[in-house]
KELO-188997 format. One record per residue: residue number from 1; residue in one letter; chain; x, y, z of N, C-alpha, C in turn. Coordinates in pm, whole numbers, plus 50000, padded with zeros to 5 digits. Atoms other than C-alpha are relative to their C-alpha. Layout:
N
   resi   resn   chain    n_px    n_py    n_pz   ca_px   ca_py   ca_pz    c_px    c_py    c_pz
    NUM      A       A       X       Y       Z       X       Y       Z       X       Y       Z
...
//
This chain:
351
   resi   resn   chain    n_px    n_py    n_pz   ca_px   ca_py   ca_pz    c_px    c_py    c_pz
      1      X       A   50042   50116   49922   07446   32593   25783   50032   49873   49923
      2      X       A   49989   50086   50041   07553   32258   25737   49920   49882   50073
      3      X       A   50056   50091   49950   07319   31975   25714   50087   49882   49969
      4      X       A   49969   50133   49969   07421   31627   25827   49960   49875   49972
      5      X       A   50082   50110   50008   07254   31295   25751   50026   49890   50030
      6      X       A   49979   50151   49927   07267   30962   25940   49964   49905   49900
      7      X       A   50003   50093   50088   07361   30710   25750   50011   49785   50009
      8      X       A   49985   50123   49967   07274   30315   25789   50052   49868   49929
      9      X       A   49957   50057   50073   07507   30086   25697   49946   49848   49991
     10      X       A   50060   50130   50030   07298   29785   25691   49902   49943   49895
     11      X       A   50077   50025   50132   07214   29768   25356   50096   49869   49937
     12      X       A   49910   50055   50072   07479   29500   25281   49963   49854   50106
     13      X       A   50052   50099   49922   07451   29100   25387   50142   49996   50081
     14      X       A   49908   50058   49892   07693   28964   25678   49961   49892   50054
     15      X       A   49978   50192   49931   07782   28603   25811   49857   50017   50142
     16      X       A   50092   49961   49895   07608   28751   26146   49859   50026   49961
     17      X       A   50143   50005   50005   07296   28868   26017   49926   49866   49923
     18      X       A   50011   50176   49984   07276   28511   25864   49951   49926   50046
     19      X       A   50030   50073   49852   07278   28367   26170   49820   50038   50053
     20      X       A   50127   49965   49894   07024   28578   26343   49835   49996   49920
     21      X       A   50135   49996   50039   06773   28634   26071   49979   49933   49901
     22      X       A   50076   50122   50120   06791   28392   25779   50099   50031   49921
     23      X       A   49864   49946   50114   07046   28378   25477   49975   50135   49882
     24      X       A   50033   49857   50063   07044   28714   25305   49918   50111   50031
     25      X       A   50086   49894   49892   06920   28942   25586   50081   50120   49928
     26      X       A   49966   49819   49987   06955   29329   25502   49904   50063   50067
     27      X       A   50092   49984   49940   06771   29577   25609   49873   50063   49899
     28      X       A   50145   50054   50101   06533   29561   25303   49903   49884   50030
     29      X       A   50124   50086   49953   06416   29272   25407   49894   50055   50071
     30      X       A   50130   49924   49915   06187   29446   25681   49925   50094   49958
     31      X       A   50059   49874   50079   06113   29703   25460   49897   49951   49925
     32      X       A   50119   50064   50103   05941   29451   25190   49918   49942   50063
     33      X       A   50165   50080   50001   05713   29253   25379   49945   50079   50112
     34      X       A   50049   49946   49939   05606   29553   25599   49829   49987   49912
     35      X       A   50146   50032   50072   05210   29586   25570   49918   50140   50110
     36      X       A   50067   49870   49931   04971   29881   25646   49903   49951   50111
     37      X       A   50085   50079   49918   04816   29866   25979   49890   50073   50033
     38      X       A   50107   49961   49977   04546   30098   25961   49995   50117   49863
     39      X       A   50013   49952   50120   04399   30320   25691   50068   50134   49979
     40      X       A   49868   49892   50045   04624   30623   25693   50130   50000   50031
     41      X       A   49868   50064   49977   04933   30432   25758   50062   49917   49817
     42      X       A   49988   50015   50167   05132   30418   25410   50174   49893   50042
     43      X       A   49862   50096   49999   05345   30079   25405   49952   49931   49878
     44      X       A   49832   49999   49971   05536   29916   25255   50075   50116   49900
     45      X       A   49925   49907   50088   05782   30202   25157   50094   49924   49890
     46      X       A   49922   50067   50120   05932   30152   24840   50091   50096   49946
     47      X       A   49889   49933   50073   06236   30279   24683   50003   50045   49844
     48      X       A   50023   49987   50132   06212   30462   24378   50052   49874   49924
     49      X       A   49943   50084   50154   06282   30237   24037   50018   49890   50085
     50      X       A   49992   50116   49929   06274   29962   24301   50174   49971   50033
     51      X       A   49838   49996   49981   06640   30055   24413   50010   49966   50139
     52      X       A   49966   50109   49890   06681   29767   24651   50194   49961   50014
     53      X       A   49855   50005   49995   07080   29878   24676   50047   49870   50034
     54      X       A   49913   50077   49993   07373   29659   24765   50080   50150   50067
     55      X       A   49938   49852   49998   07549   29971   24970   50182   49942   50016
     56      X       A   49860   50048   49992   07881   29736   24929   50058   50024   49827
     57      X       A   49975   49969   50135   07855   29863   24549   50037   50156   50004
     58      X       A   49955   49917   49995   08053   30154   24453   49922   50089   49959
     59      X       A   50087   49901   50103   07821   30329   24216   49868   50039   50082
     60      X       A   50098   49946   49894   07551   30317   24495   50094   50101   50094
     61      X       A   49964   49856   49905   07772   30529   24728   50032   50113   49948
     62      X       A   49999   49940   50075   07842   30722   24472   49894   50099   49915
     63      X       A   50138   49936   49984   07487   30769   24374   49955   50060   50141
     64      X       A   50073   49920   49879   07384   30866   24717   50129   50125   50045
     65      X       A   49909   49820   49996   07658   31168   24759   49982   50073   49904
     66      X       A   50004   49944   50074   07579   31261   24437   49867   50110   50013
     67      X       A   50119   49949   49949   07204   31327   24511   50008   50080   50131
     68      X       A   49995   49964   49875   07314   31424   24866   50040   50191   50008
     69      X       A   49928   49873   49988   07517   31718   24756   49938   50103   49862
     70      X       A   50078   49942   50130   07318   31809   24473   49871   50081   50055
     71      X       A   50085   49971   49978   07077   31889   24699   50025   50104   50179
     72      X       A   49945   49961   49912   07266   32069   24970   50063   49934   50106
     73      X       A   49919   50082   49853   07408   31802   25240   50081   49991   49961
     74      X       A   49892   49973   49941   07699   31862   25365   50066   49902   50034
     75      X       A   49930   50104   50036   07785   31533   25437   49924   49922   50078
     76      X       A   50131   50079   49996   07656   31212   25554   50122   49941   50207
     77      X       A   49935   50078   49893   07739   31011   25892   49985   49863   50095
     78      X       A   50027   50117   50030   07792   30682   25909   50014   49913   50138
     79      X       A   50000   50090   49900   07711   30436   26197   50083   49911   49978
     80      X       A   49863   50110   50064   08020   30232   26313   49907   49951   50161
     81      X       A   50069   50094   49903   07947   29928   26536   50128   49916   50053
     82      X       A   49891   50014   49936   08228   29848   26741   49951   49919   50196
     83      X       A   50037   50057   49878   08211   29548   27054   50115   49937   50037
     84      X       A   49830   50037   49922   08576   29537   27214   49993   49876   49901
     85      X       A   49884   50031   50079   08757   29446   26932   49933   49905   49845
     86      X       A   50054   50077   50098   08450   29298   26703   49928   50143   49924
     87      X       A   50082   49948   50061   08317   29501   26418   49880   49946   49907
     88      X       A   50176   50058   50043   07931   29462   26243   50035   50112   49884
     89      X       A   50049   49908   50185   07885   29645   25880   50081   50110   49969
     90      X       A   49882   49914   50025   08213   29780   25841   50066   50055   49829
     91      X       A   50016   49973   50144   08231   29710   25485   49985   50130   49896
     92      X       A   50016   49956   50103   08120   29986   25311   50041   50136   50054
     93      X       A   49883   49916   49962   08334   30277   25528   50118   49946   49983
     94      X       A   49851   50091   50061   08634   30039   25491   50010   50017   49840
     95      X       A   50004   49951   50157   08540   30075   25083   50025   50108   49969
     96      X       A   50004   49873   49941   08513   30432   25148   50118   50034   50014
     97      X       A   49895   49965   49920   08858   30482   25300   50100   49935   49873
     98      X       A   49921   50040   50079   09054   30269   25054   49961   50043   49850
     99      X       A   50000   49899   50147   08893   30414   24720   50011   50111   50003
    100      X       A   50028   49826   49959   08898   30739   24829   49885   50031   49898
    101      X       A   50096   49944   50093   08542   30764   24633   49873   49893   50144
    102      X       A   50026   49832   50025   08311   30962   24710   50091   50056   49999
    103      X       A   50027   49894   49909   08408   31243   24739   49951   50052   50112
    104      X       A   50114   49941   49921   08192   31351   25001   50044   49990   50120
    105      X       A   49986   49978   49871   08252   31456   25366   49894   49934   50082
    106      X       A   50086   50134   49952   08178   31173   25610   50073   50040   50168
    107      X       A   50000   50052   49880   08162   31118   25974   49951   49854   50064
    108      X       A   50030   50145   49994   08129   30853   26214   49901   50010   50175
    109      X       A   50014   49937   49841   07914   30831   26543   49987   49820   50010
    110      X       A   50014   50162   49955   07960   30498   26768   49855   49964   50051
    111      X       A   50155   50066   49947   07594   30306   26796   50062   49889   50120
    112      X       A   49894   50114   49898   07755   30144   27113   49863   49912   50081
    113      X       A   50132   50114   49907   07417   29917   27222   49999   49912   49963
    114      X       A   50014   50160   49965   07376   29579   27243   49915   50005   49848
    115      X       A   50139   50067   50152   07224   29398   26894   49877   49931   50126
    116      X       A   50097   50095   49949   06894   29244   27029   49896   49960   49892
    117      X       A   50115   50056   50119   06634   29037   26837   49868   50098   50004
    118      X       A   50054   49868   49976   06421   29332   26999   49973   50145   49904
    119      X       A   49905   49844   50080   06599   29636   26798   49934   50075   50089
    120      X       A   50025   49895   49933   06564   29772   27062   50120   50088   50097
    121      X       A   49918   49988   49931   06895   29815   27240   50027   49944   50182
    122      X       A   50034   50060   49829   06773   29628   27595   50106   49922   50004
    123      X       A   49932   50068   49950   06928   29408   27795   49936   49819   49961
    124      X       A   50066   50078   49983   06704   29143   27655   49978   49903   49874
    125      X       A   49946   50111   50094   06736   28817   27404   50122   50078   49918
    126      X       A   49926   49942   50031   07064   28977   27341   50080   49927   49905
    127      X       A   49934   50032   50122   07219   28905   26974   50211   50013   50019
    128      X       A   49847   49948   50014   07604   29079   27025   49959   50069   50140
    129      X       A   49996   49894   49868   07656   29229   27367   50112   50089   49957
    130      X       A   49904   49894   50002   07835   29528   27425   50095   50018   50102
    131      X       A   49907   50002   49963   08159   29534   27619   50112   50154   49959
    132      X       A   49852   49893   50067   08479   29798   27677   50038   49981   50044
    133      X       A   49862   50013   49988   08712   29693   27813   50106   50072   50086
    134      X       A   49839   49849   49937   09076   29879   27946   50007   50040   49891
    135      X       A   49908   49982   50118   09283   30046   27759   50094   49946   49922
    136      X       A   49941   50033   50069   09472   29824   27593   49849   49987   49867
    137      X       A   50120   50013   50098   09085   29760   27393   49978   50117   49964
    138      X       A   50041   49878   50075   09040   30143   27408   50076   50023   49845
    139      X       A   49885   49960   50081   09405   30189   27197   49968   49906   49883
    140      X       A   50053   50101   50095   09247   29876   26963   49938   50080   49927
    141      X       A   50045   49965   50034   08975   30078   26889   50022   50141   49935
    142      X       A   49929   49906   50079   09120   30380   26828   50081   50013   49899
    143      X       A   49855   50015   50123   09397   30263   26583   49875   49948   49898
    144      X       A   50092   50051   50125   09061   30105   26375   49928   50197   49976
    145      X       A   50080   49872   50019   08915   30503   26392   50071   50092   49949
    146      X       A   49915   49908   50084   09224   30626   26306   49972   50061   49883
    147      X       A   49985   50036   50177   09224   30497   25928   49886   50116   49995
    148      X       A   50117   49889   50050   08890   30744   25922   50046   50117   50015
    149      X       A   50045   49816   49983   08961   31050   26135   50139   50067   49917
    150      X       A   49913   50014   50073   09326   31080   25880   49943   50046   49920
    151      X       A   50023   49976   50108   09106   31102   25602   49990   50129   49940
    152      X       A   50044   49849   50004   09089   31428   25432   49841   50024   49939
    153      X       A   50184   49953   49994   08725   31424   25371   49919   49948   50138
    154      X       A   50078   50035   49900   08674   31346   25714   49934   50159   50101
    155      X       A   50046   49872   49961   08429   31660   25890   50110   49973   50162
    156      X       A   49966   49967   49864   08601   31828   26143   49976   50155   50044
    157      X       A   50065   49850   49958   08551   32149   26390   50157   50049   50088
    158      X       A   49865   49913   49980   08853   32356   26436   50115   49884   49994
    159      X       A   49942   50001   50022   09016   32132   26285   50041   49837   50071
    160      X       A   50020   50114   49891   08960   31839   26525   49914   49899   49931
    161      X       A   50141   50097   50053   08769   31487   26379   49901   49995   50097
    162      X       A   50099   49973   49918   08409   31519   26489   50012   49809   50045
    163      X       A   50024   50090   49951   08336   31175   26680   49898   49987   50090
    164      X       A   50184   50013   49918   07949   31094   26812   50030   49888   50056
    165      X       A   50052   50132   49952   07908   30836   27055   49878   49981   50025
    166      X       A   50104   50011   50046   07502   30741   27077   49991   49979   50177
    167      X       A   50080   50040   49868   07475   30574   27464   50129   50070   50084
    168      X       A   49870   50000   49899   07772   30755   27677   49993   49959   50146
    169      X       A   50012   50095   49874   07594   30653   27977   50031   49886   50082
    170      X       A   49967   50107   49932   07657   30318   27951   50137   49957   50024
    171      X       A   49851   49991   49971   08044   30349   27937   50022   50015   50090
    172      X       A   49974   49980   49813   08150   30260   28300   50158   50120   50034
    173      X       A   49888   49908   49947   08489   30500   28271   50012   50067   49854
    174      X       A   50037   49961   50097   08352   30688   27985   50093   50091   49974
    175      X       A   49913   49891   50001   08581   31024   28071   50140   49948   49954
    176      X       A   49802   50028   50006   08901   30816   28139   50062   49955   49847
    177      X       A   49997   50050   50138   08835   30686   27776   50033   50120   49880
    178      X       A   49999   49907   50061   08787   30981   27615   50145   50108   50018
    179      X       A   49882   49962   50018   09073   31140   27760   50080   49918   49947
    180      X       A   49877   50105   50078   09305   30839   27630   49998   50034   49882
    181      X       A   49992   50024   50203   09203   30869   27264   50067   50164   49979
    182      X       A   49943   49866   49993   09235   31261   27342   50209   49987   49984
    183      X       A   49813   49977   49948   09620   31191   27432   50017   49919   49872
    184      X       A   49912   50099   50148   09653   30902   27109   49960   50067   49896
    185      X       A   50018   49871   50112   09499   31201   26889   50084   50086   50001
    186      X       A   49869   49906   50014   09800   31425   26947   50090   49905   49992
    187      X       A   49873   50071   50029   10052   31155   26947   50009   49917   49877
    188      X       A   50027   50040   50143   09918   31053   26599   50019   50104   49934
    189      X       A   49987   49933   50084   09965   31367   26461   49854   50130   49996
    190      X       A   50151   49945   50028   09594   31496   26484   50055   50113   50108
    191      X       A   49976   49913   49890   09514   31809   26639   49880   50027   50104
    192      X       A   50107   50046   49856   09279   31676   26916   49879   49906   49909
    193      X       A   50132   50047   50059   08908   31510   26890   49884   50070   50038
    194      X       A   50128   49916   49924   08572   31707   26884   49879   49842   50011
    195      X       A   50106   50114   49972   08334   31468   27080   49945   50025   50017
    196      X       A   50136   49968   50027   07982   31453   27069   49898   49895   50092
    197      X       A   50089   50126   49914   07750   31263   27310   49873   50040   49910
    198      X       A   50183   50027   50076   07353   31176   27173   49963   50050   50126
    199      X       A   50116   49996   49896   07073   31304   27385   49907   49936   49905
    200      X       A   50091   50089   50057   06831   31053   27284   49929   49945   50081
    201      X       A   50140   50059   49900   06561   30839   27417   50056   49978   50102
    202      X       A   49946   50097   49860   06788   30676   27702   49998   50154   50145
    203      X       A   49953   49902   49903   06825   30837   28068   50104   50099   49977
    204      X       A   49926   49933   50021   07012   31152   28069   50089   50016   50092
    205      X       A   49957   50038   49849   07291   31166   28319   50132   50131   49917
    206      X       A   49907   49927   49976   07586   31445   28424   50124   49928   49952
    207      X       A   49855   50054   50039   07890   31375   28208   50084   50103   49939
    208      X       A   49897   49861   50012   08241   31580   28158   50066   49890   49853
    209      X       A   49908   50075   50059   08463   31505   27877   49989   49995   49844
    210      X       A   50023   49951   50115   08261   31602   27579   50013   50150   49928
    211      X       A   49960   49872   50031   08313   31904   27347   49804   50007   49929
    212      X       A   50111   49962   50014   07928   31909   27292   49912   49897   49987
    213      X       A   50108   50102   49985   07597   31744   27279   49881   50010   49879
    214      X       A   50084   49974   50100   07381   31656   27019   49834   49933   49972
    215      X       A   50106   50070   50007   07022   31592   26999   49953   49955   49884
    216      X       A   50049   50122   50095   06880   31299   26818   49865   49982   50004
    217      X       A   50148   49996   50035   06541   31338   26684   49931   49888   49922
    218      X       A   50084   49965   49904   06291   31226   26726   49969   49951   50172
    219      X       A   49973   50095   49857   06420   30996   27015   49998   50117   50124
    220      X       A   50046   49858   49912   06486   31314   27185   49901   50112   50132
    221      X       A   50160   49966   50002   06174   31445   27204   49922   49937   50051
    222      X       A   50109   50144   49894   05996   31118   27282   50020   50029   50128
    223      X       A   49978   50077   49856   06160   31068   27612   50041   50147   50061
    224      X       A   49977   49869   49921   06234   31423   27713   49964   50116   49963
    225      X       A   50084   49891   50066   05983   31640   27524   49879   50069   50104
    226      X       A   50156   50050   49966   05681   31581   27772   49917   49994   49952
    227      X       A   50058   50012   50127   05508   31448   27511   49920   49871   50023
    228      X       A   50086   50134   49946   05276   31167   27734   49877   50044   49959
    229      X       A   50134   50009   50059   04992   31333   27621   49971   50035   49876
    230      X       A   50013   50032   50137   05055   31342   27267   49977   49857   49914
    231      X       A   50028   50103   50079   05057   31007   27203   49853   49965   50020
    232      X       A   50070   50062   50024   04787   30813   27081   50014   49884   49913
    233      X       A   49992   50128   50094   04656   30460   26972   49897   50002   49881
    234      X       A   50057   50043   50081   04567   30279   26703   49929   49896   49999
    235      X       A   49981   50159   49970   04366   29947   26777   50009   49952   49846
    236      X       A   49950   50104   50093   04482   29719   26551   49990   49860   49996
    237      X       A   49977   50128   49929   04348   29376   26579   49921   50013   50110
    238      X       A   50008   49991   49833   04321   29275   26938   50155   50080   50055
    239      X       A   49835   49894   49944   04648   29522   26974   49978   50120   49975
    240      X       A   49980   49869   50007   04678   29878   27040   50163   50048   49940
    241      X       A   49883   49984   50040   04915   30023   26842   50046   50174   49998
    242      X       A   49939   49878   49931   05094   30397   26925   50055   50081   49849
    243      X       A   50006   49940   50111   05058   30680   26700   50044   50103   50088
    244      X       A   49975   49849   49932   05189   31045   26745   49990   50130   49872
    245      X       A   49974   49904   50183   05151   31380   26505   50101   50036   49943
    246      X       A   49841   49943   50002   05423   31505   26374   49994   50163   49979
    247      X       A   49968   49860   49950   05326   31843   26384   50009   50077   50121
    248      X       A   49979   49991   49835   05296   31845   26771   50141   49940   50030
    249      X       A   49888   50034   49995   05639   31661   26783   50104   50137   49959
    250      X       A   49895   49929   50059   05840   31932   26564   49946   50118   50016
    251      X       A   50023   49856   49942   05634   32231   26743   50051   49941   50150
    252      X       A   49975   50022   49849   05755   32065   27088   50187   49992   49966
    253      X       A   49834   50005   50058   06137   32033   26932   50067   50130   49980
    254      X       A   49977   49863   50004   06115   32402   26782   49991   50074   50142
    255      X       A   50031   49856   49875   06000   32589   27126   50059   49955   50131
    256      X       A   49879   50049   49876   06262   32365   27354   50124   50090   50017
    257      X       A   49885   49879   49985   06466   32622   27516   50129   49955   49942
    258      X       A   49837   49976   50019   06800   32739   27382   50074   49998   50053
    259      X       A   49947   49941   49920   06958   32789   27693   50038   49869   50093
    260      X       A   49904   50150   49980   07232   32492   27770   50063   50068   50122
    261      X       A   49864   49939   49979   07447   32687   27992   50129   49983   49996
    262      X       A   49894   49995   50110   07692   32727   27756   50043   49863   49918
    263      X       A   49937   50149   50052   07748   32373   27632   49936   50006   49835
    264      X       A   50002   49979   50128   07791   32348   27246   49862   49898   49944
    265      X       A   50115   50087   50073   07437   32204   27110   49955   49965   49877
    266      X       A   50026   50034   50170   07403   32030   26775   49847   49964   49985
    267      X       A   50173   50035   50039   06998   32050   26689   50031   49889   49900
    268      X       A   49995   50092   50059   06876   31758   26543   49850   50021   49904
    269      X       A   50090   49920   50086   06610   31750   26263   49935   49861   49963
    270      X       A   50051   50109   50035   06383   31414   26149   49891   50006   49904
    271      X       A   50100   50020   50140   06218   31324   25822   49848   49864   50049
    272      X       A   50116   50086   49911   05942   31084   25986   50011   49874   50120
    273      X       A   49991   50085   49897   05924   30803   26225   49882   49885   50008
    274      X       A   50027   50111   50001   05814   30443   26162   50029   49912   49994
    275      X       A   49864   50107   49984   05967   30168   26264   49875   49834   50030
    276      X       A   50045   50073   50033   05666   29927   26193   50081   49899   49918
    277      X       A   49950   50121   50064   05854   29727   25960   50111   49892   50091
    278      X       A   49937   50041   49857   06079   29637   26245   49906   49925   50079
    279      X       A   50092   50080   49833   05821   29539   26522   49868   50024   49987
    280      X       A   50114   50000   50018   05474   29553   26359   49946   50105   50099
    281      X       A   50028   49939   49910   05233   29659   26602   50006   50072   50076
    282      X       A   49963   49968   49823   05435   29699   26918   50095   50147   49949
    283      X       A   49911   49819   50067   05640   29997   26668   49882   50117   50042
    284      X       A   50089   49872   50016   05529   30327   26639   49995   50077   49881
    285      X       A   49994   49904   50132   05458   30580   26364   49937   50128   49984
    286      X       A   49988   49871   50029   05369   30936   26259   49897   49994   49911
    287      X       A   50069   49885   50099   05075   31107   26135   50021   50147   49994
    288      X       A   50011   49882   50108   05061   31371   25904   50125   50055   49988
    289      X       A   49891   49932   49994   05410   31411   25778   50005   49989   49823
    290      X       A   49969   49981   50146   05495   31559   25412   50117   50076   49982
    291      X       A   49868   49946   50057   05786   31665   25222   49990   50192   50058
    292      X       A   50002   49818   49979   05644   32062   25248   49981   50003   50148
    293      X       A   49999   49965   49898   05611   32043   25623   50120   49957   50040
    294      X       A   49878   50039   49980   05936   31868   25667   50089   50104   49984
    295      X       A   49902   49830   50035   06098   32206   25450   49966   50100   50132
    296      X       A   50029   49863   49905   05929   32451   25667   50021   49984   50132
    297      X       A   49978   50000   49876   05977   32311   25979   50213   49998   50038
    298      X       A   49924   49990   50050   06345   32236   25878   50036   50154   49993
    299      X       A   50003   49876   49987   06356   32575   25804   50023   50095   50138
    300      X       A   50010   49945   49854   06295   32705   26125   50073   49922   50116
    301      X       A   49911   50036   49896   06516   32470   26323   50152   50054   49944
    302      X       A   49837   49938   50085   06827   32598   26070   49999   50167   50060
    303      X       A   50037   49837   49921   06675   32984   26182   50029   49994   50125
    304      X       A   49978   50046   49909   06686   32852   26529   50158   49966   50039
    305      X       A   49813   50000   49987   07041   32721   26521   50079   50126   50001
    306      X       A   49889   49847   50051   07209   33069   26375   49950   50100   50053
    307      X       A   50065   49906   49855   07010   33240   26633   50032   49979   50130
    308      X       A   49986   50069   49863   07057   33036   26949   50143   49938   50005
    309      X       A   49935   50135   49959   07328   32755   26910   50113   50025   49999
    310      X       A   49853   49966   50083   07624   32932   26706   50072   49879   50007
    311      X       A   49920   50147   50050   07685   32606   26546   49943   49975   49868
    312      X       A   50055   50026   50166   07695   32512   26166   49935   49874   49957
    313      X       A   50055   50116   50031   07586   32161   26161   49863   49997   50117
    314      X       A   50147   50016   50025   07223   32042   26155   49990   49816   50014
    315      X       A   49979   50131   50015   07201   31643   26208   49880   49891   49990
    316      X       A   50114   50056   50040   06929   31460   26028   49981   49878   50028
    317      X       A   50023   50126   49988   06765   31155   26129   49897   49969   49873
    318      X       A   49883   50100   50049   06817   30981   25829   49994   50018   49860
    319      X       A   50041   50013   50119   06915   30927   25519   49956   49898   49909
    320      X       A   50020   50115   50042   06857   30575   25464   49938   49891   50117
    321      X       A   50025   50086   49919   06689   30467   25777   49831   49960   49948
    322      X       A   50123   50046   50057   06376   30274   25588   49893   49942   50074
    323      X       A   50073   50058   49872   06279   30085   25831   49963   50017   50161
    324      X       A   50067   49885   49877   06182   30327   26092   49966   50117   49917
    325      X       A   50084   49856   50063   06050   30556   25829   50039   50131   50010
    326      X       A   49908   49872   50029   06301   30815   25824   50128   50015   49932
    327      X       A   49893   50017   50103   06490   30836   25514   49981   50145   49895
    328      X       A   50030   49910   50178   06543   31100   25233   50032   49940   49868
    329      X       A   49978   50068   50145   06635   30899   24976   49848   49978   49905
    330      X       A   50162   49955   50046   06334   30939   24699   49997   49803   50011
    331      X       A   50059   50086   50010   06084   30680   24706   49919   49984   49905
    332      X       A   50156   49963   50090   05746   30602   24471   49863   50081   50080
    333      X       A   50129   49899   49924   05537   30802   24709   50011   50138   49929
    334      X       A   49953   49864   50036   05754   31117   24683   50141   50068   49946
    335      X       A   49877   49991   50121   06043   31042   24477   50091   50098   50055
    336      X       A   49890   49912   49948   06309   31340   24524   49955   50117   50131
    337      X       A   50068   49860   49984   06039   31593   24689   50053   49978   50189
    338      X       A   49955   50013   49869   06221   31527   25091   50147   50104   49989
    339      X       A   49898   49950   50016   06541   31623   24918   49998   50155   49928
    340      X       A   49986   49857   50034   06430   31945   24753   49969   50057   50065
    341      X       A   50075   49916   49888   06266   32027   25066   50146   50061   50073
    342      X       A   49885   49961   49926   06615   32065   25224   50059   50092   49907
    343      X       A   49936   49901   50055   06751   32246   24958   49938   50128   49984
    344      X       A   50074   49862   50009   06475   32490   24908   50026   50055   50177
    345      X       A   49988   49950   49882   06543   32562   25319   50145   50038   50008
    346      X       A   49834   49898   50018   06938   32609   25285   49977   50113   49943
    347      X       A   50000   49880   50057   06834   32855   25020   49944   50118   50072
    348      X       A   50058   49911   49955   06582   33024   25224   50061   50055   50134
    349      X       A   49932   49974   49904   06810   33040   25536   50128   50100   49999
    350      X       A   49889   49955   50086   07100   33211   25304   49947   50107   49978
    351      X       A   50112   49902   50084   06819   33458   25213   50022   50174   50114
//
């Protein structure tokens, strides 16, 4: 089994985030002046040794594959942000591609939603809209995805570069697209593209054109778990604020039928969920989640896969997403103990 890990490239500053949030926006900032909003709510997360990266530094990407693969992942996969013909936090896959360092086997899945001052992906005080275009913008975009799916540490499945898109819904000629790049992937040399749609929080809708589907946890789950009577609040204030367990979440994830008919399903797997530092209040977050329930449950969605899915990849939500509270990277809470949890479960799955 190969695990996966979503990787956020907004650890680095840009002209744009500038603009929107002040001079020297990352996404540390939200992380440091998070604040606990009730008494078993553990903010602000902190990064071990106070490793407030720069992920436009070599020795940080370098450090995080090192730890990554040291500890069994398989490789990491990196959010590209692509808005007919404008890219957002390209930087440090562009670094990536021209040092050839890492090492390390990388993917890419398109976050194709709208920036909003929200983070939420709406239609609403919209930062960068999202646009596609014809094909003369598809063939744009593709010749920038090239330079990746070329690479030889780029993951692929028979041989094909994997390629995730996150919203395929909102793509008004989503198929006719997908076949195009299909046809400029053999006339480049490649030998096709394996594509990947998200099932995630958004509406789910009948679409052809993918070579499989992959669920994105815990978004997933939220919006298509039936999981309305799991939540609960927190008041906070004069504000109610929205709590959920996480062992009712990842027993409603484990016992979601197997049975796609036939369509290739990539399980998805999540280290917690808090995205307080983001949107205070109006966020949400996760009780009772630890490194040893993370392994064992982990565990049993990898058992699950090589039972049900006959598929080798595993796709973690996250390895650096801080500010929604799902990261493995060690912290001062629990330092490496997320990342030995995964490795002690490869081992036990091998067993």
């Amino acid at each position: 089994m190969k695990c996966i890990a979503f990787v956020l490239p907004q650890f680095h500053q840009i002209p744009e985030n500038d603009e929107w949030w002040g001079k020297g926006f990352t996404e540390w900032t939200n992380v440091k002046k998070a604040s606990s909003l009730y008494p078993e709510h553990h903010q602000p997360n902190q990064p071990s040794n106070n490793n407030y990266y720069d992920l436009t530094e070599p020795e940080v990407r370098r450090w995080q594959a090192q730890i990554a693969k040291a500890h069994g992942i398989h490789g990491f996969c990196y959010y590209h942000y692509w808005f007919k013909g404008k890219q957002l936090l390209e930087l440090p896959v562009q670094q990536i591609l021209t040092s050839k360092e890492p090492d390390f086997p990388f993917c890419l899945s398109w976050a194709n939603e709208p920036w909003t001052r929200r983070w939420d992906g709406t239609d609403h005080e919209v930062l960068m809209p999202q646009e596609y275009g014809e094909e003369q913008d598809w063939e744009i975009h593709f010749n920038v995805l090239l330079k990746a799916f070329v690479d030889e540490r780029y993951i692929r499945v028979d041989g094909k570069p994997v390629f995730i898109i996150y919203r395929t819904s909102s793509i008004p000629r989503c198929e006719e697209m997908l076949q195009y790049w299909r046809k400029l992937a053999l006339e480049n040399g490649l030998k096709g593209l394996h594509l990947v749609r998200t099932l995630g929080g958004f509406p789910l809708t009948e679409q052809s054109g993918f070579d499989a589907s992959l669920e994105y946890e815990p978004h997933y789950t939220f919006a298509h778990g039936g999981l309305n009577f799991l939540w609960s609040t927190k008041q906070v204030g004069d504000k109610e604020h929205l709590v959920i367990d996480y062992d009712q979440i990842w027993d409603s994830m484990l016992e979601r039928t197997p049975h796609r008919d036939g369509e290739l399903i990539y399980p998805g797997a999540f280290v917690n969920w808090d995205n307080t530092p983001r949107k205070g209040v109006a966020g949400q977050s996760t009780l009772g989640s630890t490194p040893q329930k993370f392994g064992l449950y982990l565990s049993r969605q990898i058992e699950r896969a090589q039972k049900f899915f006959n598929t080798e990849f595993i796709y973690i939500n996250a390895w650096n997403e801080w500010a929604e509270g799902t990261y493995l990277e060690p912290d001062n809470k629990y330092h490496y103990q997320y990342l030995e949890a995964i490795k002690e479960a490869l081992i036990r799955s091998a067993q």
